[in-house]
C-alpha positions as CSV (number, residue, x, y, z in Angstrom):
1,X,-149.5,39.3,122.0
2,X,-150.7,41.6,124.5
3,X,-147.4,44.1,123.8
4,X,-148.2,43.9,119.9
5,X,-151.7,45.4,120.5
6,X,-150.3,48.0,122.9
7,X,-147.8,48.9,120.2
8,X,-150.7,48.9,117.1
9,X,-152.3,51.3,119.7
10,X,-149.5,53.5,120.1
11,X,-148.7,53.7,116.1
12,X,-152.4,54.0,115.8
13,X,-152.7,57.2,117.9
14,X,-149.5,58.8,115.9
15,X,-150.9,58.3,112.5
16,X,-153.9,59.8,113.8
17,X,-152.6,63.1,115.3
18,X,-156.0,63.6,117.6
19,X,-156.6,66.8,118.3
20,X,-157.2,68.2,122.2
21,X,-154.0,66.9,123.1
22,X,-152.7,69.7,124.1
23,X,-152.3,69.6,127.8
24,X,-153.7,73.0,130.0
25,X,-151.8,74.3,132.5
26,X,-153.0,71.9,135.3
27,X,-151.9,68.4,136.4
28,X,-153.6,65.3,134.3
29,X,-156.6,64.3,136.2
30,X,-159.2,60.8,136.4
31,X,-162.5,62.6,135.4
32,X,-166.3,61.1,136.7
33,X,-169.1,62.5,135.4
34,X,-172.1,61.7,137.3
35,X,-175.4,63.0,135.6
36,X,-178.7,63.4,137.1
37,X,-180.5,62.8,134.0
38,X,-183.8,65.0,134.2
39,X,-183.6,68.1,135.5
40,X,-183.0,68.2,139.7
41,X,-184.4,71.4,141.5
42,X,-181.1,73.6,142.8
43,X,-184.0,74.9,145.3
44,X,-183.7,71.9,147.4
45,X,-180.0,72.0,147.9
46,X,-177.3,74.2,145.9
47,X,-179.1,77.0,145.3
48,X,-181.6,77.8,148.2
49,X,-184.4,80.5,148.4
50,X,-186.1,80.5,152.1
51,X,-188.4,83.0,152.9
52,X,-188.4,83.8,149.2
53,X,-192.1,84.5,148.0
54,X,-191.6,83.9,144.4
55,X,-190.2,80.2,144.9
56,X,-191.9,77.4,146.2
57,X,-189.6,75.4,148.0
58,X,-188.7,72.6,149.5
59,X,-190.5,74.0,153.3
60,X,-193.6,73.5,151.8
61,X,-193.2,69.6,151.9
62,X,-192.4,69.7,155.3
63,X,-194.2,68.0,158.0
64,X,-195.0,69.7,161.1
65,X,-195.2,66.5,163.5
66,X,-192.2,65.5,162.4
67,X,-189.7,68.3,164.4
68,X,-186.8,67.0,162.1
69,X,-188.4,68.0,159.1
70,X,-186.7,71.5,158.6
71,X,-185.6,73.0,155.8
72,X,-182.6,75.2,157.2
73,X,-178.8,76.4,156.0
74,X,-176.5,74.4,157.1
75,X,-172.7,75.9,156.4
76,X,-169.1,74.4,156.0
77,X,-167.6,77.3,156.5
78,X,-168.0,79.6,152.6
79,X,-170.0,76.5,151.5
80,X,-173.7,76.8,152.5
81,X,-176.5,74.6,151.4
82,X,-180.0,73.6,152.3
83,X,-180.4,71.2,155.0
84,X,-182.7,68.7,156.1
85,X,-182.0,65.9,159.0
86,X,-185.3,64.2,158.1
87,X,-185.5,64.0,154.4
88,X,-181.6,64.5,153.1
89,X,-179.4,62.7,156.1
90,X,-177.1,61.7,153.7
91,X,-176.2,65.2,152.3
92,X,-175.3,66.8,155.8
93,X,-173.0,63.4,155.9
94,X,-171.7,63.8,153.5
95,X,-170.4,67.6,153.3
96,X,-169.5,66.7,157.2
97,X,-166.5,64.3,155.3
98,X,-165.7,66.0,152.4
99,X,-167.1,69.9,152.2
100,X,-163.6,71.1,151.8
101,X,-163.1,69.3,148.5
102,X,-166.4,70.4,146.9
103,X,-168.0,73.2,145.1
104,X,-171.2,74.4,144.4
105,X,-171.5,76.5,140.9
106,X,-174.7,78.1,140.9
107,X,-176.5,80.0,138.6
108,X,-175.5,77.9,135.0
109,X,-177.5,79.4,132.0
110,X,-178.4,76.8,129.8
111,X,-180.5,78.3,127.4
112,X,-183.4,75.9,126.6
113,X,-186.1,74.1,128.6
114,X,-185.7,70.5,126.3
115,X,-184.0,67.6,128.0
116,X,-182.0,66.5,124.8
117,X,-180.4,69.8,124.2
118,X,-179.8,71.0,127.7
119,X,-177.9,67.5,128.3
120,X,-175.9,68.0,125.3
121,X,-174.9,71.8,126.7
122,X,-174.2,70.9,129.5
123,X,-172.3,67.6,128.8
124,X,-170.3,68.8,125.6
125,X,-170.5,72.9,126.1
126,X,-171.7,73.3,122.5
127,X,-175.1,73.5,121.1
128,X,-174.6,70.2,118.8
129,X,-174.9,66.7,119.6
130,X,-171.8,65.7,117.2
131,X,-170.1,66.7,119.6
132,X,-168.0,64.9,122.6
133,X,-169.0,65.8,125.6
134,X,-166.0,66.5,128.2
135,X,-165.6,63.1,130.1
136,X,-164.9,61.6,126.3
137,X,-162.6,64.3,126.0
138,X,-160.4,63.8,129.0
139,X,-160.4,60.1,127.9
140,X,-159.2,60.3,124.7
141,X,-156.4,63.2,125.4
142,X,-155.3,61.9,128.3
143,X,-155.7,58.6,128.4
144,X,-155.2,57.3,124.9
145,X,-153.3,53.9,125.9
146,X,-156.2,52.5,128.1
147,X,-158.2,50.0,126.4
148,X,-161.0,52.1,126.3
149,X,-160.1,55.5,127.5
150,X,-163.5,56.8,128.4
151,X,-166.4,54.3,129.5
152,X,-170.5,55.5,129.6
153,X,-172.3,53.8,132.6
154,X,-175.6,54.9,131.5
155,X,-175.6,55.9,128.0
156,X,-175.8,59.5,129.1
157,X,-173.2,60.6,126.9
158,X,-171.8,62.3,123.5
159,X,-169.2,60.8,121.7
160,X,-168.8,62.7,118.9
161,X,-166.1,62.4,116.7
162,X,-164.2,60.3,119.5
163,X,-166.4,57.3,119.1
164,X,-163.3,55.1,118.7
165,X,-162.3,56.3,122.0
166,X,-165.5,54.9,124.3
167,X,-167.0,52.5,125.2
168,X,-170.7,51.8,126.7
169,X,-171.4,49.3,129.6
170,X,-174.8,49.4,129.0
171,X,-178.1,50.4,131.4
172,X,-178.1,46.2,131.9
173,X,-174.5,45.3,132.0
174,X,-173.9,44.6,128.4
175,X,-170.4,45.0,128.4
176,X,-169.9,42.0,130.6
177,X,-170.4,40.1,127.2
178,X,-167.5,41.8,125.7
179,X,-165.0,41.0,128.9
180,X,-166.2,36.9,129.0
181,X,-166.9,35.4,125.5
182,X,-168.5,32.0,127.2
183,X,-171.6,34.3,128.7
184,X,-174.6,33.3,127.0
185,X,-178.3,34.8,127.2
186,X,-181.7,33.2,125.9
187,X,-182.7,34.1,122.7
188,X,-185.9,35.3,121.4
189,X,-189.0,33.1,122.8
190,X,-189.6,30.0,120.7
191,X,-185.9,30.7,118.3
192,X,-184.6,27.9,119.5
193,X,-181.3,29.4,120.1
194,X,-179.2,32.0,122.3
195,X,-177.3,35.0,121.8
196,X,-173.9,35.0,120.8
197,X,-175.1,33.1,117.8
198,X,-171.5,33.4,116.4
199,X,-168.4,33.3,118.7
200,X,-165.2,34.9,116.9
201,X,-161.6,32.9,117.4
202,X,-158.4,34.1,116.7
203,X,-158.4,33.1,112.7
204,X,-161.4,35.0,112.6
205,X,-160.1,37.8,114.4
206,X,-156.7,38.0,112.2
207,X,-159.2,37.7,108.7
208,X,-161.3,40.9,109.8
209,X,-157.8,42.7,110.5
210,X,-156.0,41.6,107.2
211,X,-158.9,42.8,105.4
212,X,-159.1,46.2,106.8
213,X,-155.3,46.8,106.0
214,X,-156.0,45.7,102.6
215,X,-158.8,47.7,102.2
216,X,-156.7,51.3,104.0
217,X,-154.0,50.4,101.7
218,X,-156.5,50.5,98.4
219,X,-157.9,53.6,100.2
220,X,-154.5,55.2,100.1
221,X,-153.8,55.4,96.2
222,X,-157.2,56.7,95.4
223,X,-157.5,60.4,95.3
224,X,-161.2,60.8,95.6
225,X,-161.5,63.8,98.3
226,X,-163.8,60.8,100.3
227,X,-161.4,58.1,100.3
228,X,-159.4,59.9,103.2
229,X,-162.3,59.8,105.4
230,X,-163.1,56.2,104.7
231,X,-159.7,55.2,105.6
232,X,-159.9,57.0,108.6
233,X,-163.0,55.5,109.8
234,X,-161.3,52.1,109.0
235,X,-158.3,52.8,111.3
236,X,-161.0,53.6,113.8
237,X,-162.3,50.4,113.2
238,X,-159.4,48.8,113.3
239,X,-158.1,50.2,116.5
240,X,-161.6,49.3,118.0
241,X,-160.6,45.9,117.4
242,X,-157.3,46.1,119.3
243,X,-158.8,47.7,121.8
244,X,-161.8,45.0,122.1
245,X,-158.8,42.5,122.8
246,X,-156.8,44.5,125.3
247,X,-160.6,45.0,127.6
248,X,-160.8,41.5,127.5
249,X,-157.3,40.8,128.3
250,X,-157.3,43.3,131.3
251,X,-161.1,43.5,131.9
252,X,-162.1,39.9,132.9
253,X,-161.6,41.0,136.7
254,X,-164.8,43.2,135.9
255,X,-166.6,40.4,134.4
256,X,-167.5,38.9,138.0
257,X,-169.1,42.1,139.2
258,X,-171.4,42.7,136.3
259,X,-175.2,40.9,136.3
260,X,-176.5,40.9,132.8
261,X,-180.0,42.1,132.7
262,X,-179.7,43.9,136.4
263,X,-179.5,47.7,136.7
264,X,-176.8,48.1,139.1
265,X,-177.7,51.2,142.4
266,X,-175.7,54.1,141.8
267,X,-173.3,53.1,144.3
268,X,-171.9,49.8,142.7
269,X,-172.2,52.5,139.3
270,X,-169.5,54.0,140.9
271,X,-167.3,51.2,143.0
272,X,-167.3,49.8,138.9
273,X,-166.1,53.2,137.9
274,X,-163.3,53.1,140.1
275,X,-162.5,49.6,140.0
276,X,-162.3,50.2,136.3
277,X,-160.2,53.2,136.6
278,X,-157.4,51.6,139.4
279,X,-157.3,48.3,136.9
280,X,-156.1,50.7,133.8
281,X,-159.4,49.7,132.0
282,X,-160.3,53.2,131.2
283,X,-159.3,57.1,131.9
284,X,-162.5,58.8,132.4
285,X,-165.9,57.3,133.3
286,X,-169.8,58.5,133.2
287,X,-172.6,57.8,135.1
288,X,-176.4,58.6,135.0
289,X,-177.6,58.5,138.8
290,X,-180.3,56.2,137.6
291,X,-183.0,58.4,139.6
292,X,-186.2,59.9,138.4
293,X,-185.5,63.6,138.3
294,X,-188.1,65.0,135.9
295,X,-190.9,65.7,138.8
296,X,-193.8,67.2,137.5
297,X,-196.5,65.8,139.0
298,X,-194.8,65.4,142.6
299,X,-192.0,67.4,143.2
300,X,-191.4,66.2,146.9
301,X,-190.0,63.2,144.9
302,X,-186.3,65.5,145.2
303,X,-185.8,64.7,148.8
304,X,-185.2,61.2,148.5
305,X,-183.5,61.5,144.8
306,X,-181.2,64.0,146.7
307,X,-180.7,61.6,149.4
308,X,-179.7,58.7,147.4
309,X,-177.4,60.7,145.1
310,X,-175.0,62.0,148.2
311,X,-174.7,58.7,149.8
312,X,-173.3,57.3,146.2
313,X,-170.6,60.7,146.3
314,X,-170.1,59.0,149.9
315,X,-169.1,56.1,149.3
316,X,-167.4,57.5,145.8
317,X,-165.1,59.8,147.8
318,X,-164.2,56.9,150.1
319,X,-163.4,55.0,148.2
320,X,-161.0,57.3,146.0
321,X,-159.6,58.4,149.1
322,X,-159.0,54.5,150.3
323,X,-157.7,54.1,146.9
324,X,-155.0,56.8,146.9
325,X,-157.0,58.3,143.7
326,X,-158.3,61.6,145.6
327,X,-155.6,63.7,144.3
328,X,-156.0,62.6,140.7
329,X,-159.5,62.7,140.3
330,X,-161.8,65.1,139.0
331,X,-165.7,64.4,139.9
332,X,-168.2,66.9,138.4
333,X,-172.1,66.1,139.2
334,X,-174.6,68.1,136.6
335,X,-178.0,68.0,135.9
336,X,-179.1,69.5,132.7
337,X,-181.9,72.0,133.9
338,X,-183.2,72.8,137.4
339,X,-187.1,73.0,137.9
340,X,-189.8,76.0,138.1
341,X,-189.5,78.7,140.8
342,X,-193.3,77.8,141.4
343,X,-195.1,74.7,141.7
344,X,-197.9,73.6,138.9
345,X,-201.5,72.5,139.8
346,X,-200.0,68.8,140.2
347,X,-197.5,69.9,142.6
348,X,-194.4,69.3,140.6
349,X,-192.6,71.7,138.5
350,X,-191.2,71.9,135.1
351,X,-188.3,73.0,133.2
352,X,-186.0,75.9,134.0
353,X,-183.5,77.0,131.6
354,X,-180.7,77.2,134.2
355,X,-178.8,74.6,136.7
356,X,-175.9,73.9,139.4
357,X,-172.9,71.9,139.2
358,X,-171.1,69.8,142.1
359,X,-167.6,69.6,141.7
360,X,-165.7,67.3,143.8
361,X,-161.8,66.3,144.1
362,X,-158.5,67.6,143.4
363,X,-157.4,70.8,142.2
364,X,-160.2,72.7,143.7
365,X,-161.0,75.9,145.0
366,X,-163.0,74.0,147.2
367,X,-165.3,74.5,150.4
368,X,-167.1,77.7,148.6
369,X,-170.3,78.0,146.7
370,X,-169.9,80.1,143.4
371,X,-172.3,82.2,140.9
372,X,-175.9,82.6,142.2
373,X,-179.6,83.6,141.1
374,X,-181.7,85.9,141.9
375,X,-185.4,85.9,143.6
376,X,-186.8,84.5,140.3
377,X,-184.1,82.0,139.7
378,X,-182.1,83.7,137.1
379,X,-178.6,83.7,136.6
380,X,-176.9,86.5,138.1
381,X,-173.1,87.7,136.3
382,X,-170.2,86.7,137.7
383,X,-166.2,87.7,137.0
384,X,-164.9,83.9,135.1
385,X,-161.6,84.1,136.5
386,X,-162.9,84.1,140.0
387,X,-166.4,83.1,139.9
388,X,-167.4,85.8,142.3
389,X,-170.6,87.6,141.2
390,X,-169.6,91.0,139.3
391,X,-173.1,93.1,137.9
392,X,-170.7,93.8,134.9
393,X,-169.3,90.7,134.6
394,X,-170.9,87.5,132.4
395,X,-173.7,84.9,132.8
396,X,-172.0,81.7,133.5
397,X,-173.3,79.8,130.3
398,X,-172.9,75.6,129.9
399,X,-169.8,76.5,127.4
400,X,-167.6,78.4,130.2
401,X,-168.4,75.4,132.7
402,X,-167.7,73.0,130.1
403,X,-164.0,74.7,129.4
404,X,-163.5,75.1,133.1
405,X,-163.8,71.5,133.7
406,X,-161.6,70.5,130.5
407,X,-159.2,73.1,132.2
408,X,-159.3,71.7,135.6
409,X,-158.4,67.6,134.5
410,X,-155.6,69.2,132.1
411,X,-156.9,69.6,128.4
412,X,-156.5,72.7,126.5
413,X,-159.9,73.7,126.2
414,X,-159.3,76.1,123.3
415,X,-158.2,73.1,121.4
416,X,-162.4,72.4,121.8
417,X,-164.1,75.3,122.6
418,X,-163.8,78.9,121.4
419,X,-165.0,80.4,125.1
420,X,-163.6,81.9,128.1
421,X,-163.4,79.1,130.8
422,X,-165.2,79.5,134.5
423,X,-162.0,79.1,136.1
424,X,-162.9,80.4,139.4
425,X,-163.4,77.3,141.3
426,X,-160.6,76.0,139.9
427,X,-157.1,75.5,141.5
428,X,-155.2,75.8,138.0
């Protein structure tokens, strides 16, 4: 049963003829998006300004009795960042293990200062939110005969037309409801019943199948401009339903390490991820760091949301490395704004209309920081094809990031985006 399904999928994806296919010129990667949903301040790591008079930064939290509580630059030899042994342990661990497989890209336009649009920029390079963002991309080009080829963590991304080709775990573990039919959850107070109210079996199943062939093949001999697109969307729905089966065929082994109702730390996020990406569950993965980045009444809130967001890449890249996955995994780690240069009367900061990326894993130009801002935290030009700043050259926009890192995992990205990619950091 389980080889028919894989061989609906296969016919599936022919008759469909999905388009970014097209492989670039480098090697087919894993890609994890992790997405710090809110806006992080570059200031206090990526991108820092010390001794700079228009930026308040992260030296004015410090705390003089506390000698470990220094803002200073800490460097890995090109790669140099802002460090603090009190307040951000975890970073300087962290690029102590693995600063030669990361890079910082500084100095990201992104053109607006409103959460939902700069997330969809940054996550799908385009200015529209029918879009699919990148990770979903990289999922359904490259990995089209996963079960589900690209799965959202945190509902932080775009699926666009690809819907067919991801999947959501849910905030609270929903998924694990899909991967064991027997789960049960209490209903609404005083129903007098629990959710699932209606548990499929395999007639069932076969019913809903027959009469979505019947209804493509009625599709098919109408010539009504619409019927094409109906049919489509019942292949979609169709191969959903294959798909369903094969994740709980393959996916019950995920079942045991999801709580229902629980928001899991960023680090089991991403031990999930890659448990899910070494079982052949899915090709690409997303995950929102689950932290509160949008600081505007208390903007010394950073520190520890920097903190916690490098020991998850810890134990991430440890466990890709134990895996064997390190030199088939891409891991890109965006926010979708950075914060004010100077602090408001509540001591936070608000939005800034430009940003830093992390880039972690194979195929890098790695152990260098790219692109840059000036004194009043605006993108300065760089050359794409290096990344080195050029004053003649281009503003590194969401869109040339976006193409790099379609580039850099192996998609075509002019089969997505009409843009020059960043390809500088990039080994490709």
């Amino acid at each position: 049963m389980l080889l028919s399904r894989r061989m609906f999928l296969g016919s599936s994806v022919a008759a469909l003829a999905l388009p970014g296919v097209a492989r670039a010129a480098g090697s087919p990667k894993h890609l994890i998006v992790v997405f710090a949903d809110g806006g992080w301040d570059v200031t206090y790591l990526f991108d820092p300004k010390l001794g700079v008079s228009t930026v308040d930064g992260p030296d004015l939290d410090e705390v003089q009795s506390d000698p470990d509580d220094r803002e200073y630059l800490r460097s890995h030899g090109d790669l140099t960042y802002l460090a603090n042994d009190s307040r951000r342990p975890a970073v300087n661990s962290f690029f102590d293990a693995w600063a030669s497989q990361a890079a910082i890209v500084n100095g990201v336009w992104v053109g607006s200062i409103a959460h939902q649009p700069c997330a969809v920029r940054m996550m799908t390079g385009s200015r529209s939110e029918t879009s699919a963002d990148v990770s979903v991309i990289a999922g359904s080009s490259l990995g089209i005969d996963r079960p589900i080829p690209h799965v959202d963590m945190g509902g932080v991304g775009f699926t666009g037309s690809l819907a067919a080709y991801s999947g959501q775990a849910g905030k609270r573990n929903q998924l694990k409801f899909l991967l064991d039919r027997q789960e049960s959850i209490e209903g609404p107070r005083d129903a007098g019943w629990d959710y699932p109210r209606f548990v499929p079996h395999a007639e069932d199943d076969e019913a809903v199948r027959s009469w979505l062939e019947a209804q493509r093949a009625q599709l098919a001999g109408l010539p009504a401009a619409g019927a094409a697109a109906s049919q489509r969307r019942m292949g979609d729905y169709a191969e959903s339903l294959s798909r369903a089966a094969l994740v709980r065929e393959q996916g019950a082994q995920f079942a045991d390490v999801m709580q229902y109702g629980l928001s899991q730390s960023l680090t089991d996020q991403l031990d999930v991820a890659v448990d899910m990406i070494t079982g052949g569950l899915c090709h690409s993965v997303s995950v929102d760091s689950g932290l509160t980045w949008d600081t505007h009444d208390d903007n010394s809130q950073q520190h520890a949301n920097f903190d916690a967001l490098f020991e998850g890449l810890s134990s991430l890249m440890t466990r890709l490395d134990a895996e064997g996955l390190l030199q088939s995994t891409a891991v890109a780690v965006m926010s979708e704004m950075t914060r004010t240069p100077r602090l408001n009367e509540d001591q936070g900061k608000d939005h800034w209309p430009t940003t830093s990326a992390l880039l972690l894993g194979a195929g890098l130009n790695g152990g260098r920081v790219y692109g840059g801002t000036d004194d009043n935290l605006d993108c300065r030009a760089v050359d794409l094809a290096s990344g080195e700043l050029y004053g003649s050259g281009t503003v590194p926009r969401y869109d040339h990031l976006a193409a790099g890192l379609l580039q850099w995992v192996g998609v075509d990205p002019a089969a997505w985006l009409d843009v020059t990619p960043l390809s500088g950091p990039f080994d490709v």
